[in-house]
N, CA, C and O atoms as a DFTB+ gen file, in Angstrom:
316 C
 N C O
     1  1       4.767      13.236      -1.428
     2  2       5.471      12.486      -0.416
     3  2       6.777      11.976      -0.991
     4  3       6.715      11.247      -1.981
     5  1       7.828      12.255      -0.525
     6  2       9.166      11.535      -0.722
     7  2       9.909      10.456       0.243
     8  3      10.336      10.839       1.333
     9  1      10.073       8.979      -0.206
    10  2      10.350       8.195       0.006
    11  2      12.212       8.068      -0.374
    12  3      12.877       8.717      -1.181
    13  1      12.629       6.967       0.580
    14  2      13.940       6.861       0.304
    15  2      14.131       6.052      -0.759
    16  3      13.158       5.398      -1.134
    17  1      14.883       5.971      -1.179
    18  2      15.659       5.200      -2.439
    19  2      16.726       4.152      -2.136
    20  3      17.174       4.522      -1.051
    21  1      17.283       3.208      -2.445
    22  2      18.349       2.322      -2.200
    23  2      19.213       2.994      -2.315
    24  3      20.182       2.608      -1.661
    25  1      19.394       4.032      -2.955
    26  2      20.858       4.877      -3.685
    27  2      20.802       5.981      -2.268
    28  3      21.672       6.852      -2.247
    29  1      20.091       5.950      -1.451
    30  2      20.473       7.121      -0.413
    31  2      19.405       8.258      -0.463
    32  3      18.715       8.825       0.384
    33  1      19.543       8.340      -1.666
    34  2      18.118       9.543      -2.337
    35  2      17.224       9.656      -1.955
    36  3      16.846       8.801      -1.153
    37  1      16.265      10.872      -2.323
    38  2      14.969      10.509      -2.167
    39  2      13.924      10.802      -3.021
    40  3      14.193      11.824      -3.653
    41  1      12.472      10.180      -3.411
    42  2      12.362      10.357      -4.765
    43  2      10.523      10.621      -4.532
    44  3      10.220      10.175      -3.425
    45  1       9.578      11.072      -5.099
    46  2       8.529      11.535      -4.671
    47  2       7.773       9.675      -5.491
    48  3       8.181       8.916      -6.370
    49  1       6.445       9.684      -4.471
    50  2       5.630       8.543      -5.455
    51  2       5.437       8.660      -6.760
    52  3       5.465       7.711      -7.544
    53  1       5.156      10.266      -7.168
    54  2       5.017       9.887      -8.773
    55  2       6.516       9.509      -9.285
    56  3       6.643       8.707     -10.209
    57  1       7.354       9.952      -8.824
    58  2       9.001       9.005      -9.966
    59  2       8.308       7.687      -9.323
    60  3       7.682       7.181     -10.254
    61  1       8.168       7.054      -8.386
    62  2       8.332       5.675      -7.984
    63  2       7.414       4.871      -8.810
    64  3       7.728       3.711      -9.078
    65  1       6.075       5.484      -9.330
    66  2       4.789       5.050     -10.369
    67  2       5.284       5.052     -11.588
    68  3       4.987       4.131     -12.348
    69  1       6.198       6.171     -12.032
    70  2       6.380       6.294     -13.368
    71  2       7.370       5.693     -13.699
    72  3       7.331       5.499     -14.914
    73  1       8.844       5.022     -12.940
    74  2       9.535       4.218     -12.936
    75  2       8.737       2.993     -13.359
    76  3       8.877       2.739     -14.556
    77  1       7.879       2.107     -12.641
    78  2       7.601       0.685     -12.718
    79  2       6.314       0.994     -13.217
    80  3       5.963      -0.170     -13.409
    81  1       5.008       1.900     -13.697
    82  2       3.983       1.480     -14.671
    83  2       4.159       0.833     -15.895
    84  3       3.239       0.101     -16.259
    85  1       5.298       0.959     -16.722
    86  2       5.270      -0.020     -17.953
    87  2       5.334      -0.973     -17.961
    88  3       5.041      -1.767     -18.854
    89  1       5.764      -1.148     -16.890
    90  2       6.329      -3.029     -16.523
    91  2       4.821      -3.483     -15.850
    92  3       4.082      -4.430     -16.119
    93  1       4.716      -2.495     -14.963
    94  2       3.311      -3.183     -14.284
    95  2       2.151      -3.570     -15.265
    96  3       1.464      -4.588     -15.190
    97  1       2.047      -2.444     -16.315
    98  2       1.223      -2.272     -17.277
    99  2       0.994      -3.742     -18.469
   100  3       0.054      -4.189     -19.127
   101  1       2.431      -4.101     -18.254
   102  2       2.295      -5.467     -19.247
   103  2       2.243      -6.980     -18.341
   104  3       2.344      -8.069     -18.907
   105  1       2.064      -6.823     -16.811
   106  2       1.686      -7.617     -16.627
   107  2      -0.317      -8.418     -17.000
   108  3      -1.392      -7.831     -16.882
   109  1      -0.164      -9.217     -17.241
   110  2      -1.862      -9.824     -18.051
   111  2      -2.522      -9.874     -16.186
   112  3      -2.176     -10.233     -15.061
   113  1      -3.614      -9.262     -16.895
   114  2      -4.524      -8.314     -16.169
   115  2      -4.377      -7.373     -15.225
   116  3      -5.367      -7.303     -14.496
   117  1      -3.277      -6.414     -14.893
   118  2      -3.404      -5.664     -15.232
   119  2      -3.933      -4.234     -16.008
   120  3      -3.134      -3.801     -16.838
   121  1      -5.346      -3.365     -15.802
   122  2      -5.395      -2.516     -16.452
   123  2      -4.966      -1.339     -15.965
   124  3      -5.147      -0.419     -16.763
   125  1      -4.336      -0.949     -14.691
   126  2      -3.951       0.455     -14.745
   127  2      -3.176       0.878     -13.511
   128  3      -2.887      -0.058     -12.766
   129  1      -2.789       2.054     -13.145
   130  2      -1.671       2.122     -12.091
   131  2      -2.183       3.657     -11.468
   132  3      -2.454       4.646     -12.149
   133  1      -2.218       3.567     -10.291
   134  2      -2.227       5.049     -10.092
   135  2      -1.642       5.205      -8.811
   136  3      -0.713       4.544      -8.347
   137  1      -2.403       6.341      -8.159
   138  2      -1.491       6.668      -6.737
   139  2      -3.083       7.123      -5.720
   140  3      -3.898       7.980      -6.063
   141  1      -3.156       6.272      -4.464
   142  2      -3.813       6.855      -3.962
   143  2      -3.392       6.974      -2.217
   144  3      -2.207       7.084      -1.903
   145  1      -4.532       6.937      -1.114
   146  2      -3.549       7.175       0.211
   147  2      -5.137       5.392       0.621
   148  3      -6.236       5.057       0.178
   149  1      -4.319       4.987       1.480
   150  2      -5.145       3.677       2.205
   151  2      -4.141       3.148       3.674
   152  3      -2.979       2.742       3.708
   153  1      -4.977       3.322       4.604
   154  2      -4.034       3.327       6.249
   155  2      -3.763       4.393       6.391
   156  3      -2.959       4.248       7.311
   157  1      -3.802       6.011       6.103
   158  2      -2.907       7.070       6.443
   159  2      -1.960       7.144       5.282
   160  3      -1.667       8.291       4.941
   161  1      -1.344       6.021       4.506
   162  2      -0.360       6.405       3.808
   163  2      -0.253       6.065       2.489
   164  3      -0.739       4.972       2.198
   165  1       0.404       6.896       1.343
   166  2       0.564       7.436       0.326
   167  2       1.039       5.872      -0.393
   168  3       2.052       5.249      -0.075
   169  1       0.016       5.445      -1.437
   170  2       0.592       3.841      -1.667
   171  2      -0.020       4.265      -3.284
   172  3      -0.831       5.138      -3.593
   173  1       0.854       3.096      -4.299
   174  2       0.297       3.240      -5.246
   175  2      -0.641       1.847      -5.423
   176  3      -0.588       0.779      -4.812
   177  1      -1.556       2.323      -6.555
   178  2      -2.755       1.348      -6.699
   179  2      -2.610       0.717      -8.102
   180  3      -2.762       1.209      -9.220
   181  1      -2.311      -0.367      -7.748
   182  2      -2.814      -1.305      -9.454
   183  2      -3.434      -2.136      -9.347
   184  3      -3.264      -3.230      -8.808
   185  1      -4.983      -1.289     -10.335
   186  2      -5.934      -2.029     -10.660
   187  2      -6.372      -3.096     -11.889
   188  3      -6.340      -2.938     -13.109
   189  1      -6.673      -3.912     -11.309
   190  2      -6.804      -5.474     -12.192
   191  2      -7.848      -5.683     -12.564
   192  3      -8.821      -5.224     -11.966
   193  1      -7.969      -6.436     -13.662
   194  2      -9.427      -6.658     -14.537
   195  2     -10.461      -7.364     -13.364
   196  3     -11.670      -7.171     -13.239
   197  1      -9.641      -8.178     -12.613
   198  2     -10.239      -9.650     -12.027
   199  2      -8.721      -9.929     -10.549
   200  3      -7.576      -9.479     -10.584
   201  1      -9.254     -10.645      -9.656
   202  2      -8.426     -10.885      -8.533
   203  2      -8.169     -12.334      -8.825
   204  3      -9.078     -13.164      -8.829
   205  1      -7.207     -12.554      -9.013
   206  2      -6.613     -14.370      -8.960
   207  2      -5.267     -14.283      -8.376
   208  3      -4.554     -13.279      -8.379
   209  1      -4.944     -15.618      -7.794
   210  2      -3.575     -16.130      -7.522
   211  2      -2.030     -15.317      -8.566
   212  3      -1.001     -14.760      -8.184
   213  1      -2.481     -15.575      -9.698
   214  2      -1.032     -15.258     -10.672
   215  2      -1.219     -13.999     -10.584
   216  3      -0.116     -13.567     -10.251
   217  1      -2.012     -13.033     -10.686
   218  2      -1.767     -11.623     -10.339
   219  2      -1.391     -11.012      -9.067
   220  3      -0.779      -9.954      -9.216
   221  1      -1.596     -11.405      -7.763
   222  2      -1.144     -11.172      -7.035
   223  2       0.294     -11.493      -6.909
   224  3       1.074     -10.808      -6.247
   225  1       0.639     -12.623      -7.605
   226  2       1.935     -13.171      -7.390
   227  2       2.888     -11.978      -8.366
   228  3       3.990     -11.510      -8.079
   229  1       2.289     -11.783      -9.221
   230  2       3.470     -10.730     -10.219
   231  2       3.484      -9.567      -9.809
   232  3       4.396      -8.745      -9.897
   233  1       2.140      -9.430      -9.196
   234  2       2.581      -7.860      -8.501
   235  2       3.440      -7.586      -6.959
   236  3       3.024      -7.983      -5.871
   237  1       4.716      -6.816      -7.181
   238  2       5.444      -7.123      -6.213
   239  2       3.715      -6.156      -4.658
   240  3       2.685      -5.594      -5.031
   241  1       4.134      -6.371      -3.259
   242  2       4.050      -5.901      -2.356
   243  2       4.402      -4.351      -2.317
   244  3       3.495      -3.519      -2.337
   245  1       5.218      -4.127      -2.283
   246  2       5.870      -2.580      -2.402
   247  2       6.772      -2.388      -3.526
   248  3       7.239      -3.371      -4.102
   249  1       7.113      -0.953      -3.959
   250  2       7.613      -0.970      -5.282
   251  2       8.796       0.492      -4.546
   252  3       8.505       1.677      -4.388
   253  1       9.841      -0.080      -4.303
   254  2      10.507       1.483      -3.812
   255  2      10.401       1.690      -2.330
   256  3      10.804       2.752      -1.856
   257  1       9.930       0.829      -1.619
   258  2       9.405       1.596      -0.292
   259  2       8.308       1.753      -0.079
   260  3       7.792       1.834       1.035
   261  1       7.487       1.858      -1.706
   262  2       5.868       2.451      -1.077
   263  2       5.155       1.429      -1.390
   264  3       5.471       0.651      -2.289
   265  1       4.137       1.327      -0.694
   266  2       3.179       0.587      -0.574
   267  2       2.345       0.294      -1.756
   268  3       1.674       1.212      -2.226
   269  1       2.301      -1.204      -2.437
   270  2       1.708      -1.366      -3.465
   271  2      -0.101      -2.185      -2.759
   272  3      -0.047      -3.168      -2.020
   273  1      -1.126      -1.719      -3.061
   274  2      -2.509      -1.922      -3.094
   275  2      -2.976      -2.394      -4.576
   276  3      -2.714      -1.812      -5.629
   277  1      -3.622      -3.417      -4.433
   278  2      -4.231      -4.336      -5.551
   279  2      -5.709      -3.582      -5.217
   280  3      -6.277      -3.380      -4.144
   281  1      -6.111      -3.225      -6.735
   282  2      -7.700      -2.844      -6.272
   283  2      -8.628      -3.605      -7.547
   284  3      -8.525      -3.222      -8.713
   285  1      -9.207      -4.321      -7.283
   286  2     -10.201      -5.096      -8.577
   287  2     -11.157      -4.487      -9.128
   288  3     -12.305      -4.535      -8.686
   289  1     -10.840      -3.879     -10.095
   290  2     -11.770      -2.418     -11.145
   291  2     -12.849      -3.227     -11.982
   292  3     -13.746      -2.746     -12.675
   293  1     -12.567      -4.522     -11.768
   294  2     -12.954      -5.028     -13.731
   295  2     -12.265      -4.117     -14.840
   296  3     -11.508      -3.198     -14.527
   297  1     -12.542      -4.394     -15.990
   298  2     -11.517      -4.064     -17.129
   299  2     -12.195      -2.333     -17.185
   300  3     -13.231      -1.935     -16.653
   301  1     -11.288      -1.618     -17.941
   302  2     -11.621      -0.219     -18.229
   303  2     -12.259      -0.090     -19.358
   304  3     -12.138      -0.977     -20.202
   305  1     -13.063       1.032     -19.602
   306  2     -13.610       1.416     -20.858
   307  2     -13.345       2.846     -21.666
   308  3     -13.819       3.844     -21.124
   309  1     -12.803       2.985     -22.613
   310  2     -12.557       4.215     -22.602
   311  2     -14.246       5.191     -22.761
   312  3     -15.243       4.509     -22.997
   313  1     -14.363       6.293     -22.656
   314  2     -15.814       7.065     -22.815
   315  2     -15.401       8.100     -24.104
   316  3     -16.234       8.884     -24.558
């Protein structure tokens, strides 16, 4: 899916994920970022250890146009 850009452009969700995961990534709790579809449409997902007030607050709403979804994973494990 390609979304517009401020610059006129247009740029697919994965540039729009791979632009802002590092940043998202160091917000505290925070464990991970991905891309999924929720309503019909193409939104990315960052999943959090735990749901509180200060995480919702750092994570913007939309990132680019697309739709940002908070999903509460608990923490990851690697296998």
């Amino acid at each position: 899916m390609l979304v517009p850009t401020h610059h006129g452009s247009m740029a697919s969700v994965e540039e729009v994920k791979r632009r802002h995961e590092a940043r998202l990534m160091k917000t505290p709790g925070v464990v991970g970022v991905g891309i999924g579809r929720s309503g019909g449409k193409t939104v990315i997902r960052v999943y959090v250890a735990r749901d509180s007030p200060k995480v919702r607050k750092a994570v913007p709403e939309a990132l680019d146009d697309v739709p940002v979804e908070i999903v509460v994973s608990g923490p990851f494990k690697a296998l």
